[in-house]
MIBARO-826813 format. One record per residue (C-alpha): x, y, z; residue number from 0. Coordinates in steps of 0.05 Angstrom, whole numbers. Example, Ala and Ser with C-alpha at 12.3 -4.5 7.8 and 13.67 -1.06 7.14 Angstrom:
MIBARO-826813
REC       c1       c2       c3     n
REC      246      -90      156     0
REC      273      -21      143     1
END
This chain:
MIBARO-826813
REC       c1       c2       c3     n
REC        0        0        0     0
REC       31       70      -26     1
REC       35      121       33     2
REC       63      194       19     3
REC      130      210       16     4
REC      163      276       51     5
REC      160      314      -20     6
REC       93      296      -32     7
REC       74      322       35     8
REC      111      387       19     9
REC       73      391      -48    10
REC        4      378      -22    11
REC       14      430       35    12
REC       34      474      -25    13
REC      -30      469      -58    14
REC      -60      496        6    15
REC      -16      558        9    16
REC       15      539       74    17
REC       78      527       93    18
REC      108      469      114    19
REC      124      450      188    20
REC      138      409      237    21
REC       75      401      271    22
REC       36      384      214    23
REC        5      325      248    24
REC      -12      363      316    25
REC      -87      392      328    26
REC      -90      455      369    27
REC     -134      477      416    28
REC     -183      526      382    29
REC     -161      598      410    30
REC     -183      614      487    31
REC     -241      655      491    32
REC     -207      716      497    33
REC     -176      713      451    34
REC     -224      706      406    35
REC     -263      747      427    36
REC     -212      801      417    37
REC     -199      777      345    38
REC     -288      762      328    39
REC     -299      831      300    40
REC     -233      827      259    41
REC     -254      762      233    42
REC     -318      783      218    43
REC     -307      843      179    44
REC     -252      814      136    45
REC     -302      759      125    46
REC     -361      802      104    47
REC     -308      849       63    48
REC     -290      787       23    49
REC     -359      767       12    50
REC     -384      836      -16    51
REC     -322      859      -46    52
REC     -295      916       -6    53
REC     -279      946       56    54
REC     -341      915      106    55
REC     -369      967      161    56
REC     -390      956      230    57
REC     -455      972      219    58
REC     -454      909      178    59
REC     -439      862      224    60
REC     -478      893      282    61
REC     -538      844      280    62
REC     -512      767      273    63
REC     -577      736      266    64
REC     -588      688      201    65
REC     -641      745      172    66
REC     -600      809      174    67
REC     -532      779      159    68
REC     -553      747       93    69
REC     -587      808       73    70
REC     -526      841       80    71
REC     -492      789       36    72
REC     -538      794      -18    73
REC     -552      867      -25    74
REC     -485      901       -6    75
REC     -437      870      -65    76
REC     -406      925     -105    77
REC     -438      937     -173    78
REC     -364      963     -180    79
REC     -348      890     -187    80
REC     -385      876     -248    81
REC     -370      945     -278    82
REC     -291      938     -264    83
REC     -258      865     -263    84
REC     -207      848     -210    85
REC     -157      798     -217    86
REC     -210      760     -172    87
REC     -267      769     -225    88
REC     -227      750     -281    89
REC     -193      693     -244    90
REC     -267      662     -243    91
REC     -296      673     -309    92
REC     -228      637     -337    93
REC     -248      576     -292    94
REC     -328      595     -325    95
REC     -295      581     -390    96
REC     -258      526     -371    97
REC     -322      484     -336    98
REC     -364      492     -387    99
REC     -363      415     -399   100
REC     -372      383     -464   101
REC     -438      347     -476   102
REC     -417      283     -497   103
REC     -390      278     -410   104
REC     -456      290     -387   105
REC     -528      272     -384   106
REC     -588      302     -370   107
REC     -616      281     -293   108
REC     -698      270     -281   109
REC     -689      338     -232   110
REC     -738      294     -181   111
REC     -765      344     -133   112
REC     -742      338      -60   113
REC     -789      342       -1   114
REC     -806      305       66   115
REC     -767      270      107   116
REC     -703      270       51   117
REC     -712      352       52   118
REC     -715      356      133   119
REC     -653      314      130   120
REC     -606      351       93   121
REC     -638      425      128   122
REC     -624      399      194   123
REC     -538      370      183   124
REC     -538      449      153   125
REC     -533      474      222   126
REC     -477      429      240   127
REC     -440      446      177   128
REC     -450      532      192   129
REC     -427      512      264   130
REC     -361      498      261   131
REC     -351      569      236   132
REC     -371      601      304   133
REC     -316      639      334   134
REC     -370      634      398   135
REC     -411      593      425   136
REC     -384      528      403   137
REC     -351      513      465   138
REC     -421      513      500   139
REC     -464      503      442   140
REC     -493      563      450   141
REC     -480      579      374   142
REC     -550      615      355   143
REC     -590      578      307   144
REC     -530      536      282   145
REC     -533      497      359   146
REC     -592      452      358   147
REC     -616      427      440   148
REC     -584      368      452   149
REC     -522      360      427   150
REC     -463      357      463   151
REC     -396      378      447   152
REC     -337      338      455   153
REC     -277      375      431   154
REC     -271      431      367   155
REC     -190      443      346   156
REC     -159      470      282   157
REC      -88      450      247   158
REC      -52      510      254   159
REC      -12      488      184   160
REC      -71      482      138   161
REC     -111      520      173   162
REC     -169      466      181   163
REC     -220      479      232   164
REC     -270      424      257   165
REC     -310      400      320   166
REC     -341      334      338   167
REC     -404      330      381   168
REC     -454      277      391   169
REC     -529      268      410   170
REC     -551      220      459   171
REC     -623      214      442   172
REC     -611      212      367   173
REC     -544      155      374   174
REC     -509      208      326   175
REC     -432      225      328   176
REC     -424      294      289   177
REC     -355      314      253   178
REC     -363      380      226   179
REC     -306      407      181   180
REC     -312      491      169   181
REC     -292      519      108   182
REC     -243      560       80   183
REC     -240      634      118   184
REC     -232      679       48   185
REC     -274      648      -17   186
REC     -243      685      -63   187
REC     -174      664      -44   188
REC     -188      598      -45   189
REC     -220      613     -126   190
REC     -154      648     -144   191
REC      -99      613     -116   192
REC     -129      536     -120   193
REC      -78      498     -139   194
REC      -92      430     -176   195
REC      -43      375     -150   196
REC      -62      308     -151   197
REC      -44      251     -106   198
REC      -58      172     -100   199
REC     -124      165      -60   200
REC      -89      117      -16   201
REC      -80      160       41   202
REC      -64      104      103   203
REC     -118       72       95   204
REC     -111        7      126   205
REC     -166      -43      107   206
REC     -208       -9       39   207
REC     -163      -18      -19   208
REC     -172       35      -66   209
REC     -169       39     -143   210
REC     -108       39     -184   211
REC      -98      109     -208   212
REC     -153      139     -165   213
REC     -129      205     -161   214
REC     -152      260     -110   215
REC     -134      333      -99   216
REC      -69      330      -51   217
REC      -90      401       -7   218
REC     -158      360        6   219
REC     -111      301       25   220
REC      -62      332       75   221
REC     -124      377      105   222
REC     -153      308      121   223
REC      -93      275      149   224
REC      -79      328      196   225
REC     -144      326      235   226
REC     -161      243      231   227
REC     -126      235      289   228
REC     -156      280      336   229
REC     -234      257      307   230
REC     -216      191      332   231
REC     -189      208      399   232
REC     -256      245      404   233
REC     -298      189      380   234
REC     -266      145      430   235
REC     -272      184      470   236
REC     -350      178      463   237
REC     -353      108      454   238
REC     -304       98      517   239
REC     -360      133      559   240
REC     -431      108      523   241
REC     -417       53      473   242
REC     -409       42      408   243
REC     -488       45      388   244
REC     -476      108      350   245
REC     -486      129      275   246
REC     -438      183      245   247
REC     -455      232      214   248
REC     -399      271      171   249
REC     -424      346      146   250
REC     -376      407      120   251
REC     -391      467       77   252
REC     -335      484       16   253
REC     -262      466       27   254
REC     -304      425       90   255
REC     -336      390       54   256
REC     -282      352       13   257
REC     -248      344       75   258
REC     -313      307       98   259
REC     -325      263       41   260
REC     -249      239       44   261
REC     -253      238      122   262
REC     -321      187      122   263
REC     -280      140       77   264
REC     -218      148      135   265
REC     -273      138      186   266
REC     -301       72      147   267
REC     -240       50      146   268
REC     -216       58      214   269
REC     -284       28      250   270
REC     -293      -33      211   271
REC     -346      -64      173   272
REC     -399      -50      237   273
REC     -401       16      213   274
REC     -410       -1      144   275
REC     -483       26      140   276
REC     -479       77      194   277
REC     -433      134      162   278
REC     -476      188      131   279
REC     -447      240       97   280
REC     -481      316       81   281
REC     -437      362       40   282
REC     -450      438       18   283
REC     -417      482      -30   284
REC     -366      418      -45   285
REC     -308      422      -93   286
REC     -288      368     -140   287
REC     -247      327     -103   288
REC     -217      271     -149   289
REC     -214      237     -214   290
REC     -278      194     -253   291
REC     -237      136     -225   292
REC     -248      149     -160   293
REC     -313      189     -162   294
REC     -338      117     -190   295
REC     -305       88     -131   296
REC     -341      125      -91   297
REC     -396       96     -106   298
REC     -392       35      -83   299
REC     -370       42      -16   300
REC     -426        4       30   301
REC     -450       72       52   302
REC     -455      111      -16   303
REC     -530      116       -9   304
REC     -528      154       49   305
REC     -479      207       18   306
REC     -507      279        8   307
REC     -474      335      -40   308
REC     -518      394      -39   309
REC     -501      452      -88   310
REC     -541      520      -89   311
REC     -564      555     -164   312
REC     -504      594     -186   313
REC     -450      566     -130   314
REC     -374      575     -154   315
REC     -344      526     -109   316
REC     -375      457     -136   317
REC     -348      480     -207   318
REC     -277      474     -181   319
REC     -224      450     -200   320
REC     -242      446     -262   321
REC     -274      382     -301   322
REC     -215      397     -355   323
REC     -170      382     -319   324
REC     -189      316     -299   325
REC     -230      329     -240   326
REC     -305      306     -227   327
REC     -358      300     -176   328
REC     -390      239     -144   329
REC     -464      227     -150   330
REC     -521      240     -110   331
REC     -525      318     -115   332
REC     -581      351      -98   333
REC     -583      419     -127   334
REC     -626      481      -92   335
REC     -645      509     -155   336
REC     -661      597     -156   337
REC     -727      584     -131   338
REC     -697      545      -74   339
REC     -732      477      -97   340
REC     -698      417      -88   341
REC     -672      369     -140   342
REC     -636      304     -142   343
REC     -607      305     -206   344
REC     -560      259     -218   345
REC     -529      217     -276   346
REC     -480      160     -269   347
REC     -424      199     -279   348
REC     -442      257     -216   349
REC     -440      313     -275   350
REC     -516      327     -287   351
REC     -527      376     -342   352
REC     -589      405     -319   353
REC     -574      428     -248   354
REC     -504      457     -221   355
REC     -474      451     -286   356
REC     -533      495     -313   357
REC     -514      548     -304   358
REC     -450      591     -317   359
REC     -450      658     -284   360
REC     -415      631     -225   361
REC     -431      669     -152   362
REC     -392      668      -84   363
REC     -457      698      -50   364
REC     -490      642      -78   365
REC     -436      594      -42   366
REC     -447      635       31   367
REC     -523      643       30   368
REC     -580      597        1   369
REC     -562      538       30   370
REC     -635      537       73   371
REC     -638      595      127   372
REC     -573      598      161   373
REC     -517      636      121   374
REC     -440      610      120   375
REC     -393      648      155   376
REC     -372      674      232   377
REC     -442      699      262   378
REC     -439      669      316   379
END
């Protein structure tokens, strides 16, 4: 079984735009609470400056309830931006250009409408997914509308090489282990400076063999290495004290999300065949990850059926990297179309013409807000 080398570790922390170190494999402690509270409005207005385009006020940030702060979002961008192109703007119509995927790779999907108990599902994991961006809160799950009653935290660190942020909690009453994996801090930096390394998709995984030439994106890789240790200390942790009667269920928004999907198949690998059909996985705003090979991989892993990749109208993120250059989605999306229906819309290659890859004017407010009530980003 192929394990990475030093240099392909250095390469892969490269295509996060980190530098390498030493304690690459060490999980911090997420800042002490003064100190983030010190840094919160910082953090908040670089956030919300990054999300509309310019220098963020206050004002904007004043009121960090779901309504207000998506309004914000969608009706403060600069019509500068459209008028005069940064490097940003131009940066993400080339990748436009470059998605625009040939028909011949894709088929058109039945766009089945989503409701019920399928639609409460994927509304609810939401939450978890916006709460591992609280700078507050998370500690005590007192995280606004992003904490649901009756969960209880276990322990929430970040690498402070790749910058990866996630928690893992758990709910008695529903048997449910949550790991939640945040996303990246600045959108459009990860849009511009992406890089598109590739590495084997056997990352130490013990027991699953994986395809020959499966191929997945190498920052995704490292991002997931770094934290798998301290989600298992923390799962044991929970087992140790109330068994091992527990689902998991594995949710992230953006660069989280990738981390997620790679981190269930870690997680599957590392608990054994009991857990086989008891890894559930909800993903928002996800990237490509890997190649067809293993996107078709993917799919047969004992749990693929419980695997959720929800995409919102004119999202940039899930576009990226590019299909051109060999990179492509797993199934089961479910898109929320501009009317904020939702549809599965799959074919048997994950690239359904007639949902994400409808549409072509490409949005980052469209990758922080839409995705049901709660917004992305550090409200709370």
């Amino acid at each position: 079984m192929v394990h990475f080398r030093p240099i392909a570790v250095v390469l892969a922390i490269a295509a996060l735009g980190v530098q390498a170190s030493p304690a690459i494999q060490n999980l911090q402690p997420r800042a002490s609470p003064q100190v983030k509270a010190r840094n919160a409005q910082q953090i908040r207005l670089d956030f919300m400056s990054d999300a509309i385009g310019y220098q963020a006020t206050p004002d904007m940030i004043a009121d960090l309830n779901a309504g207000p702060i998506t309004n914000v979002i969608k009706t403060k961008a600069s019509p500068a931006r459209k008028a005069n192109k940064s490097p940003e703007e131009i940066a993400v119509k080339e990748l436009e250009d470059m998605d625009k995927p040939a028909p011949s790779l894709v088929n058109a999907a039945n766009g089945e409408v989503i409701t019920g108990a399928v639609l409460n599902l994927v509304k609810s994991k939401q939450l978890y997914a916006a709460a591992a961006y609280c700078l507050n809160g998370l500690d005590d799950w007192t995280c606004r509308e992003r904490c649901p009653k009756g969960i209880k935290l276990v322990k929430a660190f970040d690498d402070i090489v790749t910058n990866s942020v996630c928690y893992v909690a758990y709910s008695l009453e529903n048997k449910e282990i949550i790991v939640s994996y945040r996303g990246t801090a600045s959108i459009r930096s990860f849009v511009t400076d992406l890089q598109l390394y590739k590495a084997d998709a056997d990352y130490g995984l013990e027991r699953i063999p994986t395809p020959k030439n499966a191929k997945v994106h190498s920052g995704f890789l490292v991002a997931t290495t770094v934290t798998s240790k301290g989600v298992h200390e923390a799962i044991e942790q929970v087992f140790k004290q109330f068994g091992r009667d527990f689902t998991i269920s594995v949710v992230g928004h953006s660069l989280g999300g990738a981390i997620g999907i790679l981190s269930s198949i870690e997680l599957y690998d590392w608990l054994g065949e009991a857990f086989a059909k008891r890894i559930k996985v909800f993903t928002y705003g996800q990237p490509r990850v890997g190649n067809q090979i293993w996107a078709d991989w993917v799919e047969t892993l004992p749990f693929a059926k419980d695997i959720y990749r929800i995409t919102h109208d004119k999202d940039i993120v899930p576009h990226l990297p590019p299909t051109l250059l060999s990179f492509r989605h797993h199934q089961d999306e479910i898109w929320i179309n501009s009317k904020g229906t939702l549809l599965s819309c799959d074919d048997d290659k994950g690239e359904a013409r007639n949902c994400a890859n409808s549409v072509v004017a490409l949005s980052v407010i469209d990758h922080l807000t839409g995705y049901f009530a709660v917004p992305f980003g550090p409200w709370c």
